[in-house]
N, C-alpha and C positions, 0 to 999 in steps of 0.2 A: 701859168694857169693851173698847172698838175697841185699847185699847190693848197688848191680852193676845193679838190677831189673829197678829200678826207670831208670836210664838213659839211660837201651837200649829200655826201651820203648819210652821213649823222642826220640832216635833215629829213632823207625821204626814210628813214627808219623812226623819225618823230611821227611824221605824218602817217604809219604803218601804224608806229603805233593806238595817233587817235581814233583810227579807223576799226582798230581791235577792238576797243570798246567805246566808240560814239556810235555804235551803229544801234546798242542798246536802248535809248529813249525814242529813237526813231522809230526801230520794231514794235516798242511796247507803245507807240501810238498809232500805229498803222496797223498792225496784223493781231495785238495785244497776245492773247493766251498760244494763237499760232508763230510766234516770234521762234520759237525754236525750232521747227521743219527751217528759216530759214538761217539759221544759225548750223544746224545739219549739213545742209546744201553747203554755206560756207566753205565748213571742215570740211565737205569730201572733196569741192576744190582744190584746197590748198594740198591735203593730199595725191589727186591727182597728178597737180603739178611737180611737185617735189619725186613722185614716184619716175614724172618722163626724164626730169632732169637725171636722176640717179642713173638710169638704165638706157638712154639715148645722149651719148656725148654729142654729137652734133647739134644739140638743141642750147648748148652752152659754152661752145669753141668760139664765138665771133662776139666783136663788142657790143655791136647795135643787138644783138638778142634781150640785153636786159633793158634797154631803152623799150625795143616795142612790147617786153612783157608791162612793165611800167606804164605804155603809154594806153594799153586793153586795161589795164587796171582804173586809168583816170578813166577812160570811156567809158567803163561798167559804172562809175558814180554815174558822169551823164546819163548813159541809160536810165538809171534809174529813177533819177530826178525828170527825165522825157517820158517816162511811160506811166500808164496807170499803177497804181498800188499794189495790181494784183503778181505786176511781174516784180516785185523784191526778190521775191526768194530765186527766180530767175538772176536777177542780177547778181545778187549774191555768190551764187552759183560762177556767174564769168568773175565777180571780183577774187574767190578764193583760187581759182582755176588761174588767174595772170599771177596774183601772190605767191602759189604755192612754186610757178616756174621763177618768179623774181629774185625772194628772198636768199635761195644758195647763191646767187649770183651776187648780189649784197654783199653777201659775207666773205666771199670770196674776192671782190675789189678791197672790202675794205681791211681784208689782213694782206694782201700786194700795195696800195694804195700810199703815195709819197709822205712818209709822216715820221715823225722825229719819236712818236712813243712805242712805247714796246707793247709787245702781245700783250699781255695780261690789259697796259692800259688803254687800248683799244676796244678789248671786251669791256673792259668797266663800262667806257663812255659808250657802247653798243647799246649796254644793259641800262644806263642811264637815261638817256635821250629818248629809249623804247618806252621805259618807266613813266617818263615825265609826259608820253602822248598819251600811255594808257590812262595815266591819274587824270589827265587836264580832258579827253577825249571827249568821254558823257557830258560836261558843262562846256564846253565850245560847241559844239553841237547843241545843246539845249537851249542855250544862249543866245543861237544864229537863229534857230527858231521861233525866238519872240518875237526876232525884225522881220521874218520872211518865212514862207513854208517852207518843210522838206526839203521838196523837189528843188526850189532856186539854190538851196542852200544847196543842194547834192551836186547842181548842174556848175555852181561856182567853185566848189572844190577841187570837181574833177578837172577844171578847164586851167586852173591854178595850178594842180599836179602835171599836166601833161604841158605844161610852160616851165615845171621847175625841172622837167625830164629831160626834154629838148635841150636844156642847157647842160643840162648832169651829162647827156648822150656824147656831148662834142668833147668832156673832159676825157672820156673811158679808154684804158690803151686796152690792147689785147691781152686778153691773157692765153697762157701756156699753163694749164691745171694738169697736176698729173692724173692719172686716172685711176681712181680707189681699188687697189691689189690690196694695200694694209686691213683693209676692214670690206665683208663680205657677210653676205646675211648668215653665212655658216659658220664664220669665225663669231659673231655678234653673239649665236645661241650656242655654243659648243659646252658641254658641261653644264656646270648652273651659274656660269661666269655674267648669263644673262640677267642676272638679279641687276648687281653693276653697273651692268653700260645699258641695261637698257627700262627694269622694271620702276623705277623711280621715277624716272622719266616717261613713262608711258602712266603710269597711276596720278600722277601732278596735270598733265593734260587731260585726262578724263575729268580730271576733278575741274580742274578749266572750262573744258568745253559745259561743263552741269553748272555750273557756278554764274557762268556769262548769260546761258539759254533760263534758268533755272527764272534767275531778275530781270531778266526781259520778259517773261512769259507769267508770272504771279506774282509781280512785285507787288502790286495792288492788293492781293488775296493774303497777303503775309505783311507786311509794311503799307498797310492802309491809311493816308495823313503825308509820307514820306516822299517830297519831290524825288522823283525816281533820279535826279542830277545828283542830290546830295547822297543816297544809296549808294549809286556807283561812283563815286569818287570818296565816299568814306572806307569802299573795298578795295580801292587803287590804293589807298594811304596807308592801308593794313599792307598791303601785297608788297609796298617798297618798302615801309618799315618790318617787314618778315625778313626781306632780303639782305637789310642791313644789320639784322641781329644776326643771321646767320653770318656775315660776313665778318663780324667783333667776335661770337661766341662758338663758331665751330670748331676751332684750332685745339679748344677745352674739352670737348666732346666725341663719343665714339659711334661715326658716321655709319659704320654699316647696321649699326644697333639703333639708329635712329627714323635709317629705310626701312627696318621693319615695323618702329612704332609708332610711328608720325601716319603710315597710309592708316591701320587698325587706329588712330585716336582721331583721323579726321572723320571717318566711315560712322566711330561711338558717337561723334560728337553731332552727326548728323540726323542719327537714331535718334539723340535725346531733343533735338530741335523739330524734330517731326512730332515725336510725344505729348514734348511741353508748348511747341510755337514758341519759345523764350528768345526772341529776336538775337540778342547778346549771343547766342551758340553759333549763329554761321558767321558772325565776325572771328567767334574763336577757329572754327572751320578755317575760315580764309586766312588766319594768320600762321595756322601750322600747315597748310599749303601753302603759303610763300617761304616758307622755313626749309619745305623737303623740297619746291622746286628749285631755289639755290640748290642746296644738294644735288640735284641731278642735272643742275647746269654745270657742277662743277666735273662731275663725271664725266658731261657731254664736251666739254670745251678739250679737256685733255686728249679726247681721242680722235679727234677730227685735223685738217692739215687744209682742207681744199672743198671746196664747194659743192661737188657732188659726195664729199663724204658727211657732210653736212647735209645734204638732201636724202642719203642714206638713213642719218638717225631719223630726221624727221619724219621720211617717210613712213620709220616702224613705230613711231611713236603719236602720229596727227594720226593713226585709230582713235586714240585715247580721246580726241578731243569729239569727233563725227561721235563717238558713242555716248560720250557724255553729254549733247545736246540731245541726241535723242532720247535719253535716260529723263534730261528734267521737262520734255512733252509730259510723263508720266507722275508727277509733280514728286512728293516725297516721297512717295513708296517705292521708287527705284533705289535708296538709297541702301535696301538688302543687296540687289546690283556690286555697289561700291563697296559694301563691306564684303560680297565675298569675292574680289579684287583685291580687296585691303589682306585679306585672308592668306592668298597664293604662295607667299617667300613662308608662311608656316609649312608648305608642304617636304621643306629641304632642310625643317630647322636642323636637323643633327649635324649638317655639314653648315653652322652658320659658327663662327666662334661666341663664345658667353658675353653677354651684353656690356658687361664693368668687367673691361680689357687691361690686361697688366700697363704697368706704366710705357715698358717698350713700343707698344702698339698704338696709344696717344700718339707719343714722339714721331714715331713714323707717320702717321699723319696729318701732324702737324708739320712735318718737313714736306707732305704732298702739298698741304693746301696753299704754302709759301712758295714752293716753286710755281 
């Protein structure tokens, strides 16, 4: 039965990911222009929770922990789909809060978890299965919606989720995690090594959390005509095809030169879509953020070993997202905000090396990204 392990957690990181953005047309039909306070709530959830996991081991040494964070997850859909409208952002609130303690624990079954493939192909299909709930998320959800309200829909997900838990719970061994001595929030910032391990990754979530809040909340005021299903799944298709050019063209290109111009040309490119309203600009937006979050997932994967070190990055990094929902409350004009964020790695440029790096410095790079 260990053997079924690997793929029902590939499953409930599918359904993570529908959740990540099906919650999208739901908001922008229930709360409309207030969809982002509960997109905020979200983030500070899942933040919360990743910050107790990081800093309380007992809340992640036993196997049924990630079954009941799991199974408060499926309940916070029932909540929501039982209560009136006005408690979403309520909900929300408990679903980022069970998410945010779940997900290191995910990650951590599923690199111990019985499976024939290696590290790297493990993350692939992580990044996969995540991708393919985020693209599908907004039209399964919009779609359940013709047949039935919200609510039924929310109440039959959650009851689904916490049936596919129950079973997931009986597969789980224990695990034995070491406890993060390799990475500490002091080693993370020492010097400006923080560029690296951590500002790519925190500037790609801010643009996240403004991007998901931003078309929940005026998608209507910007894309007037445009089934809000087709919107966000023509930005999922952008997001996975970002990720897979990065994944063909990075080996070619010189990565730290690209963390600093990828944040400053999503931030310009969000100036001129505020100016112009020229819809085409935040697809471009969205596709050089899926370019730099590769990027900083690739940084992130290299330094992590264990579950609460992975709730470590997150933890310093899901700011990025709680700010950026509350940036697109503010609709466009936050997007001064995000450029002077975009701005920050100019404050160190002298200690940055020159953008068009001798050929030695490709290569080496190209031997990080293959290992």
């Amino acid at each position: 039965m260990l053997n079924a392990l690997f793929p029902l957690l590939l499953i409930v990181f599918f359904l993570h990911g529908i959740f990540a953005s099906g919650f999208i047309p739901i908001l922008n039909h229930v709360l409309g222009t207030d969809a982002s306070w509960a997109f905020a709530v979200y983030f500070g959830g899942l933040l919360l929770g990743q910050v107790a996991i990081y800093f309380f081991g007992w809340l992640s040494n036993k196997r049924w922990h990630l079954t009941f964070y799991e199974i408060v997850f499926g309940f916070s859909l029932i909540l929501m789909g039982y209560l009136p409208p006005d408690w979403l952002v309520l909900g929300r609130g408990i679903e980022g809060l069970a998410g945010g303690l779940a997900t290191p624990l995910l990650f951590a079954h599923m690199i111990h978890a019985p499976s024939k493939m290696s590290m790297a192909e493990r993350i692939v299909r992580y990044n996969a299965v995540y991708a393919l709930g985020y693209v599908l998320g907004p039209l399964i959800l919009e779609s359940t919606m013709q047949m039935m309200t919200y609510r039924v829909c929310l109440l039959l997900f959650g009851i689904v989720f916490i049936v596919l838990i129950l079973h997931l719970g009986s597969l789980l061994p224990e695990l034995d995690e070491p406890a993060p001595h390799t990475l500490t929030f002091r080693s993370l910032f020492s010097g400006t090594s923080w560029f690296e391990k951590f500002y790519s990754l925190f500037f790609a979530k801010a643009f996240y959390g403004f991007l998901l809040s931003f078309i929940a909340s005026f998608a209507m005021v910007y894309f007037g005509g445009w089934p809000i299903s087709v919107l966000t799944v023509s930005l999922a298709v952008i997001f996975v095809f970002g990720q897979k050019l990065g994944e063909r063209t990075l080996h070619r290109l010189y990565k730290r030169g690209l963390e600093i111009i990828l944040p400053l040309s999503i931030a310009l490119t969000m100036l001129l879509f505020w100016a112009t309203e020229w819809r085409l600009l935040l697809f471009v937006a969205a596709l050089q953020h899926a370019y730099l979050l590769f990027i900083a997932f690739i940084n992130f994967t290299t330094q992590i070993s264990s579950g609460r070190e992975f709730a470590l990055f997150n933890s310093i990094s899901d700011p990025g997202m709680f700010l950026g929902a509350l940036l697109a409350g503010l609709g466009l004009k936050a997007t001064w905000v995000l450029l002077a964020l975009a701005c920050l790695p100019l404050l160190y440029w002298r200690e940055w090396p020159r953008l068009r790096p001798p050929a030695a410095a490709l290569a080496a790079e190209a031997a990080d990204g293959q290992a």
